[in-house]
ZAMARGU-4260 file (C-alpha; in steps of 0.2 Angstrom, whole numbers, plus 5000, padded with zeros to 4 digits):
<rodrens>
0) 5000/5000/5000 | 5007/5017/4996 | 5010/5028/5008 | 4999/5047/5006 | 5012/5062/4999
5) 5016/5072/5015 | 5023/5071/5030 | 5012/5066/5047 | 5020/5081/5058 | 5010/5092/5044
10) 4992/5090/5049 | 4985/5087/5065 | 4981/5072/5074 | 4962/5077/5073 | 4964/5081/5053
15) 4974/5063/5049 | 4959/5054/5060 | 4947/5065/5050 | 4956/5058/5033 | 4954/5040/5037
20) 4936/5043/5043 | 4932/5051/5024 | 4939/5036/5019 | 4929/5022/5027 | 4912/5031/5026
25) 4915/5031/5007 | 4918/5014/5007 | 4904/5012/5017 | 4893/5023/5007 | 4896/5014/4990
30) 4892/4996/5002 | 4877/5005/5010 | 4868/5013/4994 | 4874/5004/4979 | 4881/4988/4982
35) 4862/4981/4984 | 4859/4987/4967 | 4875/4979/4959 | 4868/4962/4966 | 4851/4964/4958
40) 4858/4971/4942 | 4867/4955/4941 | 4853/4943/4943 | 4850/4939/4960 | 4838/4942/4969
45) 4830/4951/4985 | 4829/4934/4996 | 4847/4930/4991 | 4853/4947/4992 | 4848/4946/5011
50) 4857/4933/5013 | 4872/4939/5008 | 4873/4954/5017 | 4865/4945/5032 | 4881/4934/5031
55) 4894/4946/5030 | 4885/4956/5045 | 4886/4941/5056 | 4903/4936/5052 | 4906/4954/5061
60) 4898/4946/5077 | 4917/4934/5075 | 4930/4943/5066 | 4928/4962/5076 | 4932/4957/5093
65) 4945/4947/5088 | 4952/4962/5077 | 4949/4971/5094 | 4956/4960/5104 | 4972/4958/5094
70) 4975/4978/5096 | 4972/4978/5115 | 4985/4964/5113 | 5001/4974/5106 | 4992/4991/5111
75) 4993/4998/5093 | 4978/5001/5082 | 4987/5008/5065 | 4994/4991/5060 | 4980/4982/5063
80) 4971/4994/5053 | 4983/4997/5040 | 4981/4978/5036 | 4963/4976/5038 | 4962/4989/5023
85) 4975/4981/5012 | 4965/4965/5013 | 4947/4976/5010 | 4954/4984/4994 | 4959/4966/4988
90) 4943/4957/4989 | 4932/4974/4983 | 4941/4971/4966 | 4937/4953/4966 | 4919/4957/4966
95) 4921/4963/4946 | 4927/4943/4942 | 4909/4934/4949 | 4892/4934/4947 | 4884/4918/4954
100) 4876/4918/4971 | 4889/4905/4979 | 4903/4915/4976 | 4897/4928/4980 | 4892/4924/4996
105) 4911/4919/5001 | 4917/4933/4996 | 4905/4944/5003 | 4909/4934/5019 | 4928/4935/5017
110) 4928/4955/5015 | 4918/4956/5031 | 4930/4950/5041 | 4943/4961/5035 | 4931/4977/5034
115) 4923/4972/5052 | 4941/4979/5060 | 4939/4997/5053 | 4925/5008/5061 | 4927/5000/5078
120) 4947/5002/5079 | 4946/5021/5070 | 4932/5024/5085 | 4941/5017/5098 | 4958/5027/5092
125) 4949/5044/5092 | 4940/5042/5107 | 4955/5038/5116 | 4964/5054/5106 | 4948/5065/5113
130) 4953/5060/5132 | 4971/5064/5128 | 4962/5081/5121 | 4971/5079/5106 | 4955/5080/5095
135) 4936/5083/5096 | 4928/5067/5094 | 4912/5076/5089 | 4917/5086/5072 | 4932/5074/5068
140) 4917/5059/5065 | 4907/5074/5057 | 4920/5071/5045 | 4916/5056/5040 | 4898/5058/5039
145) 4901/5071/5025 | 4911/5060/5014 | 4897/5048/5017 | 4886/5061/5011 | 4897/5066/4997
150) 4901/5050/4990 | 4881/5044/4989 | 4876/5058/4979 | 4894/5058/4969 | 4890/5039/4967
155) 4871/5040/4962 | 4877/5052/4949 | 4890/5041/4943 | 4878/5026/4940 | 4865/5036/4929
160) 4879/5037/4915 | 4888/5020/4919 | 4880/5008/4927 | 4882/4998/4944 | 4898/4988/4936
165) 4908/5000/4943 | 4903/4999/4960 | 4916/4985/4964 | 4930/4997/4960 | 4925/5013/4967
170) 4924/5002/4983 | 4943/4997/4981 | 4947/5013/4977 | 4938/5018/4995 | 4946/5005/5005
175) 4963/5010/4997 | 4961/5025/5003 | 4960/5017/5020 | 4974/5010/5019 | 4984/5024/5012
180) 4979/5036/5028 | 4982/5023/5040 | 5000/5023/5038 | 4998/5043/5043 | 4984/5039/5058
185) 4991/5048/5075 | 4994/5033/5090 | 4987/5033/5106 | 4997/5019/5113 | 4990/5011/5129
190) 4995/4998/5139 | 4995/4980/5131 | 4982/4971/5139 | 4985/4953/5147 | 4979/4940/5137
195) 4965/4930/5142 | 4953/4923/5132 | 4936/4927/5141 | 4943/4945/5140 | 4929/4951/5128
200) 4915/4941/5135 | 4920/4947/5154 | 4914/4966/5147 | 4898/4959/5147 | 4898/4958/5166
205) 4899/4975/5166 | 4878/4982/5167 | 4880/4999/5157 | 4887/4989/5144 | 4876/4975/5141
210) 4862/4987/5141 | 4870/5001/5128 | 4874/4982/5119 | 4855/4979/5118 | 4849/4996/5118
215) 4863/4999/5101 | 4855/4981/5095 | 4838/4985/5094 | 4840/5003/5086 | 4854/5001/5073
220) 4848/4983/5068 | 4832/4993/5064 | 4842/4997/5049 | 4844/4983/5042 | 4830/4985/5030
225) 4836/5004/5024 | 4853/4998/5022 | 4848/4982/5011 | 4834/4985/5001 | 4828/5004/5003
230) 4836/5009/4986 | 4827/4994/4980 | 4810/4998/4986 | 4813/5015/4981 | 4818/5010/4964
235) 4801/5002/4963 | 4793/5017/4966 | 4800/5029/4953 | 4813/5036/4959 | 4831/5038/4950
240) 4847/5030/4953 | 4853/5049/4957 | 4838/5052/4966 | 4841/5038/4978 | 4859/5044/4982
245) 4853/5063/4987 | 4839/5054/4998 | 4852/5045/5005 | 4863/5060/5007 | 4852/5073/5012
250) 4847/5061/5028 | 4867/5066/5033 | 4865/5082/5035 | 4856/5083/5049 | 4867/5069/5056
255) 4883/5081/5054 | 4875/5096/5062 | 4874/5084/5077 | 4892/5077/5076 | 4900/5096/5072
260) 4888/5108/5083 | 4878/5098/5094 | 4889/5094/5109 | 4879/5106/5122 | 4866/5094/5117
265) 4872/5077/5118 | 4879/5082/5135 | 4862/5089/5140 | 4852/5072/5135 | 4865/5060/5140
270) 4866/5042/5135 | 4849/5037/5143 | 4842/5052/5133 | 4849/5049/5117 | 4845/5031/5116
275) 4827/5038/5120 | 4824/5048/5105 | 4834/5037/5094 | 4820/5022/5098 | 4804/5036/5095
280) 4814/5042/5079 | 4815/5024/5075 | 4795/5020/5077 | 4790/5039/5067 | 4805/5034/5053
285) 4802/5017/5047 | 4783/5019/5048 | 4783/5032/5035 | 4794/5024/5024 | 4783/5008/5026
290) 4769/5019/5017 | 4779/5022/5001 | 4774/5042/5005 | 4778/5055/4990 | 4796/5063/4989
295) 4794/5076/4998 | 4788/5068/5013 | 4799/5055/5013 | 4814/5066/5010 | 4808/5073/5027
300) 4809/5060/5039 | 4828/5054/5031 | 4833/5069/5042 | 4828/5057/5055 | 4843/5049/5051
305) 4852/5061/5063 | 4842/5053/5076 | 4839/5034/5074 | 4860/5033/5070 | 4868/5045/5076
310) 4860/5048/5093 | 4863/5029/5098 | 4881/5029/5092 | 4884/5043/5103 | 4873/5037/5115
315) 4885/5020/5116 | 4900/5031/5111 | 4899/5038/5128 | 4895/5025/5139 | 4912/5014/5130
320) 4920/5031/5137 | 4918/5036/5152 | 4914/5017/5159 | 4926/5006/5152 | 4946/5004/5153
325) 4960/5010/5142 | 4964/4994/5139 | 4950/4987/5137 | 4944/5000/5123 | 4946/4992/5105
330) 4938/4975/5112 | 4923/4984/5119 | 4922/4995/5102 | 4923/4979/5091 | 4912/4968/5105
335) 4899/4983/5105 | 4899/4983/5083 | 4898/4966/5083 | 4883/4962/5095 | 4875/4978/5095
340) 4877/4980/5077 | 4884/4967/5065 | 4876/4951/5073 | 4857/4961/5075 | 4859/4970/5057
345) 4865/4952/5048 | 4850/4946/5056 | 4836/4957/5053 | 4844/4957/5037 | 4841/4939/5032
350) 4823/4940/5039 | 4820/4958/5029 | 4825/4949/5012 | 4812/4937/5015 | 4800/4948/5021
355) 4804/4960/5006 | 4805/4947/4994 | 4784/4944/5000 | 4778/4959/5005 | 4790/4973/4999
360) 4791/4991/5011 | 4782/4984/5024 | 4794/4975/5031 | 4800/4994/5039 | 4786/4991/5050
365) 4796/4976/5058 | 4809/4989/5060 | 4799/5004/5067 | 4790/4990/5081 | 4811/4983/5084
370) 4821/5001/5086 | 4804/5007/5097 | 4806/4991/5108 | 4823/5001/5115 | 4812/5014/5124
375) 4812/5003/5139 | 4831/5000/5139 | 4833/5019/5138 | 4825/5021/5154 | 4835/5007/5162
380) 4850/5017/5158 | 4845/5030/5164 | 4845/5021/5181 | 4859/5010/5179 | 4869/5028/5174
385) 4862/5041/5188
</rodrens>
């Protein structure tokens, strides 16, 4: 992997975290958005599109603590990361070479387990920078939110005059991006932990964990049908490929205001609180969408995207924070994606493709009854927290 043109003493920590941040949510955009569509341009179809994402989601559940784990181990994250990404960008390109279900599948599999270490590990690294006040977490993941904006509508754009056969490389070209800012990532080097190897599942002891766990499981699995077959449901209605990408992107802006200017109210609401309005967003947000409303409507409640993601990974960002070791932080980060995230969203995401596959949207009823069932655990943190 080539190493990015200038010299790491030249940008700030908070700038070269912000780079790889850009990175990975462009990669993460092109997955989100488009990589569906590629699967159904080439034949396969909504049941089987579920289950390959539902596999590569629950793969996550595996590969991200141990990634986490193995980082805690030498107490570095940057090499871990750097060959995650070189891995990633490998198997994106492999995409172009297959079209059959089965192969497919593996693949889909294999590049989980390399892109599972990423977002956890680049977390961890900048939350553990922000208690060295070295950065903001806040407006440094506003970062990445942007090129995740950026890159759906830039993406959408491109498909309308080439096609979805390009997807496959503008994801390499993402992840290698990844690994190019990796080798520039500042390190916040913390003691090795000892090794053990119950040391994830003893995290799970720990109350304000398990319940941000559940609470994270419930709300952002409730995305597993906007993230699998939204731009296919959307599709059916009418709506372009561009037009996809903008709804998509508009729903990020909101989520960025939050990130960049909103830290007076995060700190207000606190974790109990923001897991609260992330669950009502959930119920208001996936009803609509089930009803297939007109553009305009449906435009509207995507800013509720602000709410239903970016208030629980705050919410759970927080809580992995202020309650949980140094040394044990890139395990809880990668244990927290892969059950509160990647096992609950590989799941719902197997049940929405056959769900989708019979009844088309309203299978976003399913998620506005599963990301509203978290009210409850808001209140119990509230308790566990006070």
């Amino acid at each position: 992997m080539v190493s990015i043109p200038f010299k790491t003493t030249d940008l700030s920590p908070g700038a070269r975290v912000g780079l790889f941040f850009a990175a990975l949510f462009a990669a993460a955009a092109v997955n989100t958005a488009f990589l569906p569509l590629w699967f159904a341009d080439r034949g396969i179809g909504p049941g089987a599109i579920g289950q390959i994402l539902g596999a590569a989601s629950l793969l996550r559940v595996i590969t991200g603590p141990v990634w986490g784990t193995l980082a805690d181990r030498i107490g570095r994250r940057r090499p871990v990361l750097l060959g995650a990404a070189v891995v990633a960008t490998f198997t994106s390109l492999l995409y172009l070479a297959l079209r059959d279900f089965l192969p497919l599948l593996l693949l889909s599999v294999f590049q989980a387990s390399a892109s599972s270490a990423l977002n956890p590990l680049v977390d961890s690294l900048a939350l553990a920078l922000a208690r060295d006040r070295r950065l903001e977490y806040g407006p440094v993941r506003a970062v990445g939110s942007v090129a995740f904006m950026v890159a759906t509508a830039a993406t959408g754009w491109l498909l309308t005059r080439t096609g979805t056969w390009v997807v496959p490389a503008l994801l390499a070209l993402a992840y290698g991006g990844c690994g190019a800012f990796a080798t520039a990532l500042p390190e916040a080097t913390t003691r090795p932990m000892a090794a053990h190897p119950l040391a994830g599942l003893r995290l799970l002891g720990h109350r304000p964990f398990r319940l941000i766990v559940l609470a994270s499981a419930l709300i952002q699995g409730a995305h597993a049908a906007y993230y699998g077959f939204a731009p296919l449901f959307w599709r059916s209605q009418g709506f372009s490929d561009s037009t996809i990408g903008l709804l998509i992107a508009e729903g990020i802006i909101a989520e960025v205001a939050l990130f960049a200017w909103g830290r007076r109210l995060v700190e207000r609401l606190g974790p109990a609180g923001l897991t609260a309005c992330a669950a009502a967003a959930s119920l208001l947000r996936w009803g609509v969408t089930a009803a297939a409303p007109p553009l305009p409507m449906l435009a509207g409640v995507q800013l509720l995207h602000a709410a239903t993601f970016a208030m629980q990974h705050l919410s759970a960002m927080l809580v992995l924070s202020r309650a949980i070791p140094p040394e044990r932080a890139a395990t809880a980060q990668a244990l927290h994606s892969a059950l509160g995230m990647g096992a609950p969203t590989g799941l719902m995401m197997l049940i929405s493709g056959w769900v989708y596959a019979r009844w088309g949207g309203l299978v976003f009823l399913i998620m506005a009854a599963l990301g509203a069932a978290a009210l409850p655990i808001a209140f119990k943190l509230r308790r566990v927290l006070a």
